[in-house]
Structures are given as structure tokens and as C-alpha cells.
VMD Tcl script that builds the backbone (N, CA, C; Angstrom):
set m [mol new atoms 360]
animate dup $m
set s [atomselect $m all]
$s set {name element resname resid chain x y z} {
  {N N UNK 1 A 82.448 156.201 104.552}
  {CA C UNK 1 A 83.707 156.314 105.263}
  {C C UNK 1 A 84.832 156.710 104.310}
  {N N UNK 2 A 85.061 155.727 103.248}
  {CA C UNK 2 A 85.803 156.664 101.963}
  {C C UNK 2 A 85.657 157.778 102.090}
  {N N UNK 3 A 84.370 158.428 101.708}
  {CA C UNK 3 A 84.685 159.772 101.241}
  {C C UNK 3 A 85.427 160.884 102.283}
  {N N UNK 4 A 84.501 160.176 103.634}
  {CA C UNK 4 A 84.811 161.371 104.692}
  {C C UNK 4 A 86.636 160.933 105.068}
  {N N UNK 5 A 87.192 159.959 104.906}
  {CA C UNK 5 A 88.425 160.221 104.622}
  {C C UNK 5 A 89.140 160.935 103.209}
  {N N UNK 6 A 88.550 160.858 101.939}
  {CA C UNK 6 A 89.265 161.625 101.105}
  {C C UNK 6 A 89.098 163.034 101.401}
  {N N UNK 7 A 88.185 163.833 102.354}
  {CA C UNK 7 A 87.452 164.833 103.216}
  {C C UNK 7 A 88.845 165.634 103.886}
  {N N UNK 8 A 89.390 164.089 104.341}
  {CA C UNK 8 A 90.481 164.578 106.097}
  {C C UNK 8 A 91.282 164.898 105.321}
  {N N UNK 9 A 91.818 164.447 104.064}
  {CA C UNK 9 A 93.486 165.072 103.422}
  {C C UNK 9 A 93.773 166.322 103.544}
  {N N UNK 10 A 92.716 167.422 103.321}
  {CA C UNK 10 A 92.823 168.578 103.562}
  {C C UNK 10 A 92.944 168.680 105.041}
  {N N UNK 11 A 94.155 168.987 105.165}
  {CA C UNK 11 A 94.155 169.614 106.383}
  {C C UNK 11 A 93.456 170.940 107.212}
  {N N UNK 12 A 93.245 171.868 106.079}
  {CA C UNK 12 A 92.192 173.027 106.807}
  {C C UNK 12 A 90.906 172.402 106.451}
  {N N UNK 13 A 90.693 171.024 106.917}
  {CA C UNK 13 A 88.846 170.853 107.450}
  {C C UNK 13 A 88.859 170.431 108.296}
  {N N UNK 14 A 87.888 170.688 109.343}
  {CA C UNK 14 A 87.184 169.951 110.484}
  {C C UNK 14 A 86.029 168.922 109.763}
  {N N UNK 15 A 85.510 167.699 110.641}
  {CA C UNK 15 A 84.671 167.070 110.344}
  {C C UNK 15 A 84.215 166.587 111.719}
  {N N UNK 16 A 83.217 166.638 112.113}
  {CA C UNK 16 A 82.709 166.550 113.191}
  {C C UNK 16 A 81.440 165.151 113.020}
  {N N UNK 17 A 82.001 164.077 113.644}
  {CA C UNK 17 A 81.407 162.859 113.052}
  {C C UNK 17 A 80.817 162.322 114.133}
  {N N UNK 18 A 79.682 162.105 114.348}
  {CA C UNK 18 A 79.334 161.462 115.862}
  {C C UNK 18 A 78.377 159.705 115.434}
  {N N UNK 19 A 79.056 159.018 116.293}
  {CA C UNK 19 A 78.272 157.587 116.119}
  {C C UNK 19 A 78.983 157.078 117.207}
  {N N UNK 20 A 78.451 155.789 117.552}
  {CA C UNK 20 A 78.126 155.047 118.972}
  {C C UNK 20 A 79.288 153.839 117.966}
  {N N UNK 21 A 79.580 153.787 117.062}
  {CA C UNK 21 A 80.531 152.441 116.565}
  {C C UNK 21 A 81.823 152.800 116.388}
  {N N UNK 22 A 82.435 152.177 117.416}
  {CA C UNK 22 A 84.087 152.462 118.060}
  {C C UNK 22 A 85.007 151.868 116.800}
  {N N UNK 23 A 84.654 150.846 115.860}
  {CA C UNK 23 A 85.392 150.545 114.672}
  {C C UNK 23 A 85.502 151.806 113.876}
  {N N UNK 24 A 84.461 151.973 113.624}
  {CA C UNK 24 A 84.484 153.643 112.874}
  {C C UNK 24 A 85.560 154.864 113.443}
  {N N UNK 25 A 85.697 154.775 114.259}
  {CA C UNK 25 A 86.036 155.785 115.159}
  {C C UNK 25 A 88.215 155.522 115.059}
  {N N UNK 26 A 87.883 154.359 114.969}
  {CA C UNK 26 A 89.187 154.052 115.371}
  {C C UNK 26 A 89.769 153.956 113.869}
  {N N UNK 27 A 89.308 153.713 112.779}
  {CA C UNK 27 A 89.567 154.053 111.339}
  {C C UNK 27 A 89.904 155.589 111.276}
  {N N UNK 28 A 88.904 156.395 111.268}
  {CA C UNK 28 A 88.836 157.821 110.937}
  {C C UNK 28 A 89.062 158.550 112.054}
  {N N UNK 29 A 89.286 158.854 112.970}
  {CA C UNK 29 A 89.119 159.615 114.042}
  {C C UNK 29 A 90.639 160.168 114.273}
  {N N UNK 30 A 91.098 161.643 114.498}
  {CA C UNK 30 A 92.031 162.030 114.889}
  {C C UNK 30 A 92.178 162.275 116.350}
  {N N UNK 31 A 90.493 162.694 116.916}
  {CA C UNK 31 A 90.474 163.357 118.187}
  {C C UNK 31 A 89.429 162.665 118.664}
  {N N UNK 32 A 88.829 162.593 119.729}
  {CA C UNK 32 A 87.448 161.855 120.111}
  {C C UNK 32 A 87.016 162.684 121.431}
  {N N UNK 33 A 86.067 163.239 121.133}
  {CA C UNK 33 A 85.245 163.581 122.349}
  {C C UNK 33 A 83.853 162.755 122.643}
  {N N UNK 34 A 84.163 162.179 124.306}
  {CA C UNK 34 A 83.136 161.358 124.411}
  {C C UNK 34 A 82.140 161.995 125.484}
  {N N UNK 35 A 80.640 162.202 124.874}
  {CA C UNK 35 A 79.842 162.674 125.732}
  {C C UNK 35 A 79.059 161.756 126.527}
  {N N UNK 36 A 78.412 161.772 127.487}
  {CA C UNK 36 A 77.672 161.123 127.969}
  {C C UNK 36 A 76.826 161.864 128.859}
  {N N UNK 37 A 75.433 160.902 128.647}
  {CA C UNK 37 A 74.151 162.139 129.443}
  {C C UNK 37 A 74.708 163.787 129.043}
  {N N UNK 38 A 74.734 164.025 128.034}
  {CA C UNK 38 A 74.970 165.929 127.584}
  {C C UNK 38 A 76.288 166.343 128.046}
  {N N UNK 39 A 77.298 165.713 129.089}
  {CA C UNK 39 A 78.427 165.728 129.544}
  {C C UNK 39 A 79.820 165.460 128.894}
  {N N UNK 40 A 80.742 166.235 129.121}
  {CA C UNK 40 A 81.663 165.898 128.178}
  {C C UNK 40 A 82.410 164.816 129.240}
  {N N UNK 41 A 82.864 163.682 128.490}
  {CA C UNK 41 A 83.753 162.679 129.465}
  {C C UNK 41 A 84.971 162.815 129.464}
  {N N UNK 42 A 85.563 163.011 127.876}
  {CA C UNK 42 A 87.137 163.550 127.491}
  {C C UNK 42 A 87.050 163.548 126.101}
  {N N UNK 43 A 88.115 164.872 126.255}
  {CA C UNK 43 A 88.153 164.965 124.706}
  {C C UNK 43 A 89.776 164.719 124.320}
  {N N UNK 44 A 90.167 164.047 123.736}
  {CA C UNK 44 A 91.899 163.438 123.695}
  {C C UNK 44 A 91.679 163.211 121.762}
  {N N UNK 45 A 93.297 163.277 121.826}
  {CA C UNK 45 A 93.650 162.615 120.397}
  {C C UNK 45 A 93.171 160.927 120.472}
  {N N UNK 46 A 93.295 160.394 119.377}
  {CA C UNK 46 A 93.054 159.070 119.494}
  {C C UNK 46 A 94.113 158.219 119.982}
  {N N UNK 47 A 95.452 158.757 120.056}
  {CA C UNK 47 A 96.664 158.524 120.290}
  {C C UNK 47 A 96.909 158.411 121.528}
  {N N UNK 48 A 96.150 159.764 122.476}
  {CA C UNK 48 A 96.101 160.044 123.782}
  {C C UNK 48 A 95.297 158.974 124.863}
  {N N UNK 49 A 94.436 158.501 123.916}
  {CA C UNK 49 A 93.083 157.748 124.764}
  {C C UNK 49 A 93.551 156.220 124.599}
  {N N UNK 50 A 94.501 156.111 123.543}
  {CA C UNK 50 A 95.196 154.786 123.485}
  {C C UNK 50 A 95.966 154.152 124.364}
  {N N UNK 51 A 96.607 155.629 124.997}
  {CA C UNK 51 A 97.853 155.487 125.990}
  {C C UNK 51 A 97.036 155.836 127.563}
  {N N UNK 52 A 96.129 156.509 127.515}
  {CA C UNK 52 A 95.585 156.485 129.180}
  {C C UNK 52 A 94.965 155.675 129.336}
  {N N UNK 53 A 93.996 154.946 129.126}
  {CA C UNK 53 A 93.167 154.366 128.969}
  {C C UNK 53 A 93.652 152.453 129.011}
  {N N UNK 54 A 93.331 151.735 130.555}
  {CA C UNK 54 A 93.797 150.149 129.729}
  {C C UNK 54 A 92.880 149.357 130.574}
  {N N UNK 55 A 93.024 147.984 130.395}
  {CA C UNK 55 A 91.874 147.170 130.757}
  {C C UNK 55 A 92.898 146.226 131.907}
  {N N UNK 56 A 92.403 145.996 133.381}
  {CA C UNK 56 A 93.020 145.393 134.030}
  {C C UNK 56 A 92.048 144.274 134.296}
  {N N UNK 57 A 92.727 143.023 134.635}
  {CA C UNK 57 A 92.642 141.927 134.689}
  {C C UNK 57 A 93.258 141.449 136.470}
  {N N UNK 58 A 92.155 140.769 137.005}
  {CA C UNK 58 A 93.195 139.933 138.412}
  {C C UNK 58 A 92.145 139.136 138.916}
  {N N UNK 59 A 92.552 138.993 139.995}
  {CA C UNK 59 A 91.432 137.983 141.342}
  {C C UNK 59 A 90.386 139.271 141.644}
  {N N UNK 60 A 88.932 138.709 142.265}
  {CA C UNK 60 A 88.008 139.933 142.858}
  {C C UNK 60 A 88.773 140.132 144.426}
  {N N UNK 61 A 89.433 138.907 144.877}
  {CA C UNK 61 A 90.346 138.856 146.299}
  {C C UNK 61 A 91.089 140.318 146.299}
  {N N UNK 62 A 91.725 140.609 145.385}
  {CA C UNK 62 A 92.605 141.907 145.065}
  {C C UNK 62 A 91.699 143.236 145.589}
  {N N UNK 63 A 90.207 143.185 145.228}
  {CA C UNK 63 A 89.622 144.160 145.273}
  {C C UNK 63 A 89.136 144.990 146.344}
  {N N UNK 64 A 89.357 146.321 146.980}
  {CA C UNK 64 A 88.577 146.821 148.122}
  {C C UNK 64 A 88.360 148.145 147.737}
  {N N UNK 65 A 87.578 149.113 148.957}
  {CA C UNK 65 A 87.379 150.206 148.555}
  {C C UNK 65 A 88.829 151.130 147.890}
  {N N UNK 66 A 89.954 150.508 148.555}
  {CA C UNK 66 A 90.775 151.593 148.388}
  {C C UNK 66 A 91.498 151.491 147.028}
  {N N UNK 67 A 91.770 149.782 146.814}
  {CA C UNK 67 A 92.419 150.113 145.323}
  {C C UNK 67 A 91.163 149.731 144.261}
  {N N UNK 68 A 90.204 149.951 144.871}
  {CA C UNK 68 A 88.851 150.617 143.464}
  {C C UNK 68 A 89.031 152.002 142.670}
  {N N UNK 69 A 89.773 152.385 143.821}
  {CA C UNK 69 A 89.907 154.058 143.100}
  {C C UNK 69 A 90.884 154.012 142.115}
  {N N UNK 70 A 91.394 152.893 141.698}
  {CA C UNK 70 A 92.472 153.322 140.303}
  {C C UNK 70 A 91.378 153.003 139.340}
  {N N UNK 71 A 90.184 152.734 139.474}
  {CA C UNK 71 A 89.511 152.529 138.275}
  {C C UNK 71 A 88.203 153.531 138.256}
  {N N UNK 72 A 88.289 153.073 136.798}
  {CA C UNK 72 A 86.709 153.887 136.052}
  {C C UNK 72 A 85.428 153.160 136.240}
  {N N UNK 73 A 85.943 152.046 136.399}
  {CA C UNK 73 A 84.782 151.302 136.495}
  {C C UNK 73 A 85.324 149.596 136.711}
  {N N UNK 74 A 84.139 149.352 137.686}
  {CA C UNK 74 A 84.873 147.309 137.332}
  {C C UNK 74 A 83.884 146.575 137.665}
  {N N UNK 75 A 84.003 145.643 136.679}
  {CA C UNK 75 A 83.315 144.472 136.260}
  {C C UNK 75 A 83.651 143.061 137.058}
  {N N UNK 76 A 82.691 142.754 137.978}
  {CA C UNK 76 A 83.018 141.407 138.667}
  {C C UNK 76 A 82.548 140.381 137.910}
  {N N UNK 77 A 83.551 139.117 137.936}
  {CA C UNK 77 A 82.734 137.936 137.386}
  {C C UNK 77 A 83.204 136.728 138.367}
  {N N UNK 78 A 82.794 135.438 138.250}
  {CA C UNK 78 A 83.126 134.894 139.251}
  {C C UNK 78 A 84.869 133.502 138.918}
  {N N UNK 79 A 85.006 134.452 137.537}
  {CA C UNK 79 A 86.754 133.923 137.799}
  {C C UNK 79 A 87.742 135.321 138.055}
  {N N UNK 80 A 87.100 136.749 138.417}
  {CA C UNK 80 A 87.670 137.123 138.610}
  {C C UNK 80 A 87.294 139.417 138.501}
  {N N UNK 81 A 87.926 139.867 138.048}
  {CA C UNK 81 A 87.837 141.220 137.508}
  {C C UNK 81 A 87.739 141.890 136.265}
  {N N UNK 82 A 87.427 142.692 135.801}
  {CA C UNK 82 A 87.848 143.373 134.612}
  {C C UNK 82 A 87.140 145.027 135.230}
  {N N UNK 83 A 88.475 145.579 134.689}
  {CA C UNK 83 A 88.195 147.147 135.109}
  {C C UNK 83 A 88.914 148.365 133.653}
  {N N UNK 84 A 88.779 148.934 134.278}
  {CA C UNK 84 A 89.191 150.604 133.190}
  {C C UNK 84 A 90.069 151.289 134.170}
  {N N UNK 85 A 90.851 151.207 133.529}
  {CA C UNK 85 A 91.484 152.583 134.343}
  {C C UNK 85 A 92.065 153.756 133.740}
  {N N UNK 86 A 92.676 155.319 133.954}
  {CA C UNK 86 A 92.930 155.854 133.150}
  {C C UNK 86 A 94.579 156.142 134.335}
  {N N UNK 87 A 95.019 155.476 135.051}
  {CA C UNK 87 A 95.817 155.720 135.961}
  {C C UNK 87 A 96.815 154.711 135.902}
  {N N UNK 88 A 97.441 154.257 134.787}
  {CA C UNK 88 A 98.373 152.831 134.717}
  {C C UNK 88 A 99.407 153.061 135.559}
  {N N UNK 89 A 99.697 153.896 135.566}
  {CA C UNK 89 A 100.889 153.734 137.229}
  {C C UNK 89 A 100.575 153.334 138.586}
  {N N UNK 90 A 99.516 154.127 138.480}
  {CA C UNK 90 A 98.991 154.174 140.038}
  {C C UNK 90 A 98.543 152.598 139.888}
  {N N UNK 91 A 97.769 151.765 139.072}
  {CA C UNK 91 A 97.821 150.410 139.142}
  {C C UNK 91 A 98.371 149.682 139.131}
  {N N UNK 92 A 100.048 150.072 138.748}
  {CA C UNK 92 A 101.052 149.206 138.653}
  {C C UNK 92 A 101.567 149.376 140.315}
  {N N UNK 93 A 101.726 150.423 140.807}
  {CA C UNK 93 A 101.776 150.763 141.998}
  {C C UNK 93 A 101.011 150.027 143.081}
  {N N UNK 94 A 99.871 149.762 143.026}
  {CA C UNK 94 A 98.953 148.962 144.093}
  {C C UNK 94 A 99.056 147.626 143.795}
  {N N UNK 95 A 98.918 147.021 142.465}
  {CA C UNK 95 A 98.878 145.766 142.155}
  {C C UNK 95 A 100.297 144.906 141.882}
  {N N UNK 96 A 101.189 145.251 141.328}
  {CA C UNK 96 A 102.236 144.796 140.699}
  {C C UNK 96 A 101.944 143.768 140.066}
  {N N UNK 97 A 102.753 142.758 139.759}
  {CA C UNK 97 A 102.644 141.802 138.966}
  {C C UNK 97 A 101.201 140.604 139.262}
  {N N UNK 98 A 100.537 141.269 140.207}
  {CA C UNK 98 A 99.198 140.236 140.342}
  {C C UNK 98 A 98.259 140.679 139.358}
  {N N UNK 99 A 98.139 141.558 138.699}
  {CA C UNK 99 A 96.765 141.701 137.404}
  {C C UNK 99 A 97.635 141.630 136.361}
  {N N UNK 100 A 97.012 141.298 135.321}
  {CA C UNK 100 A 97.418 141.693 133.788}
  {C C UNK 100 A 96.789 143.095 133.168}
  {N N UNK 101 A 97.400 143.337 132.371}
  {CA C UNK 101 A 97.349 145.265 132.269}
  {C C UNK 101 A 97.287 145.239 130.751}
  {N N UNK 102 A 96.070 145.459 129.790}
  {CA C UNK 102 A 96.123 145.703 128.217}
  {C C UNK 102 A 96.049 146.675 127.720}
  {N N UNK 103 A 95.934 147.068 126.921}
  {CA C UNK 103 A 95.559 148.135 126.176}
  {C C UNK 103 A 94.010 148.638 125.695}
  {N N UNK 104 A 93.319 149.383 126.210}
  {CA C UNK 104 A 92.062 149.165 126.026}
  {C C UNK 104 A 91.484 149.989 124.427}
  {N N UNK 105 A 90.717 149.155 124.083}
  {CA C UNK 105 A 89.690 149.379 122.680}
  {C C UNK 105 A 89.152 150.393 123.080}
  {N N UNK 106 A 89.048 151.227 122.108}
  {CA C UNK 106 A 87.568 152.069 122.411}
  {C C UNK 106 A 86.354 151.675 122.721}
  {N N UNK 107 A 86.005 150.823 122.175}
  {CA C UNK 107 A 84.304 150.182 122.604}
  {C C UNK 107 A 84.768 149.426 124.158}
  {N N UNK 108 A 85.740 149.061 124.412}
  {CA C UNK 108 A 86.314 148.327 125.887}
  {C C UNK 108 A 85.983 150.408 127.083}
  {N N UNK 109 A 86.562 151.149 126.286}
  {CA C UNK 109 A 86.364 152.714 127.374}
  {C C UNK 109 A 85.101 152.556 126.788}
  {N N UNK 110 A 84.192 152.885 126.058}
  {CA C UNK 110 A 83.073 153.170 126.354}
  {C C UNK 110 A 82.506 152.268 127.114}
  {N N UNK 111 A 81.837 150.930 126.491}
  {CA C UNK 111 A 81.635 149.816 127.726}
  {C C UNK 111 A 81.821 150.215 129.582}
  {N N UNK 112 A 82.971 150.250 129.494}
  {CA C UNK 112 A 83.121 150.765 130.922}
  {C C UNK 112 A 82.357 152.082 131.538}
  {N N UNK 113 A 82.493 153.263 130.744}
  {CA C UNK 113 A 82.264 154.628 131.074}
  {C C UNK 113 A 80.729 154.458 131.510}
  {N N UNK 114 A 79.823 153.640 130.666}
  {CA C UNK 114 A 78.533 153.274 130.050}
  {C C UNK 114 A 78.045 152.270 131.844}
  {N N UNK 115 A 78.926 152.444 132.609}
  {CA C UNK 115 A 78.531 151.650 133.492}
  {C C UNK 115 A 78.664 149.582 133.400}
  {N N UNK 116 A 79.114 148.923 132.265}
  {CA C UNK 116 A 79.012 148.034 131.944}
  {C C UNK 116 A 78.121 147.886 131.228}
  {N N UNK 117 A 76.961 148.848 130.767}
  {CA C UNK 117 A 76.066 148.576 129.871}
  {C C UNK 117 A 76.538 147.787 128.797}
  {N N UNK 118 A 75.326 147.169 127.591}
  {CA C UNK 118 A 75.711 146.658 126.464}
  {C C UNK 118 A 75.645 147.545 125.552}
  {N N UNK 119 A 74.520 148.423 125.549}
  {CA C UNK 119 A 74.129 148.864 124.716}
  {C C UNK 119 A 74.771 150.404 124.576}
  {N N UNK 120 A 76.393 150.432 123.863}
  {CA C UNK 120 A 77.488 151.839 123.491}
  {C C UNK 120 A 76.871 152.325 123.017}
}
mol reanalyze $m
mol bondsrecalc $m
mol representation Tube
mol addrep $m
């Protein structure tokens, strides 16, 4: 990881780094394209995916078909929700002050994208 950062100083290089470990990613990474099944999912600055990207929190009571659609994906448990969304308005919009709204990790978007899988 050193090196491939003493690598980035130069600004005329590309480095094209691919691994499944979101710590890594979030050290070195300027841009992130995330594939899945051969598919591109998004390709954003790291800056960009910081700011679309957040983890909502509420009751499963909150939940129906219609405000499912602000998310990427959601996780039922039985105190409650956890979802992805890439639409923080539109969730602030349906929910208001009934969920809590974070900032999501990278391994938190993959996790999600991944279907809830464990295995990023």
C-alpha cells in the first residue's frame, strides 16, 4: 500500500487496483468503480460515493412497497431496519424525523449492493 501510494504522487499515473477490502479502498482510492456479476454498479470519486450513498435506520412499521423505493436494498431485523439508499432527499422526504440517516462505509454500500451477503 506504501508503495502504490508513493505511485499516486505523480499525477500523470493511473493505477487500477481491484480488491474486495473497503479499508484499502478508502486509504488509496481517488475513484471507485464497483462491478458486480461483470456489471458496472457506479463509478464515482470517493468523495462522490461518500455523499450519495447513506445508511437509514427506523421501525420495519415504516416500511411498504412504496417507500422501499428510496432504497438499494433493506435489511429487516426484528428491532427494526437497516437500508442503503443513494436518494437522501427523497428519504428525508417520506420519512422525516422517524429514521436516523448516516453516512455509509464502503463495505456498509457494498454489503448492501451484495444483496446483504457476508461475503464483499
Amino acid at each position: 500500500m506504501d508503495l502504490l501510494q508513493e505511485l499516486m504522487v505523480d499525477d500523470n499515473r493511473t493505477i487500477f487496483f481491484s480488491t474486495h477490502i473497503a479499508t484499502d479502498l478508502d486509504r488509496i482510492a481517488d475513484y471507485i468503480a464497483f462491478i458486480q456479476r461483470g456489471e458496472l454498479v457506479f463509478n464515482k470519486s470517493i468523495h462522490d460515493v461518500a455523499e450519495d450513498y447513506a445508511l437509514v435506520k427506523g421501525g420495519v412499521e415504516l416500511l411498504d412497497r412504496d417507500t422501499e423505493t428510496a432504497f438499494v436494498h433493506v435489511h429487516r431485523a426484528p428491532t427494526g431496519f437497516e437500508a442503503l439508499t443513494d436518494n437522501i432527499k427523497e428519504v428525508k422526504n417520506i420519512f422525516g424525523d422517524s429514521v436516523v440517516i448516516e453516512q455509509a462505509s464502503l463495505e456498509d454500500i457494498m454489503y448492501h449492493f451484495k444483496g446483504g451477503l457476508q461475503h464483499v
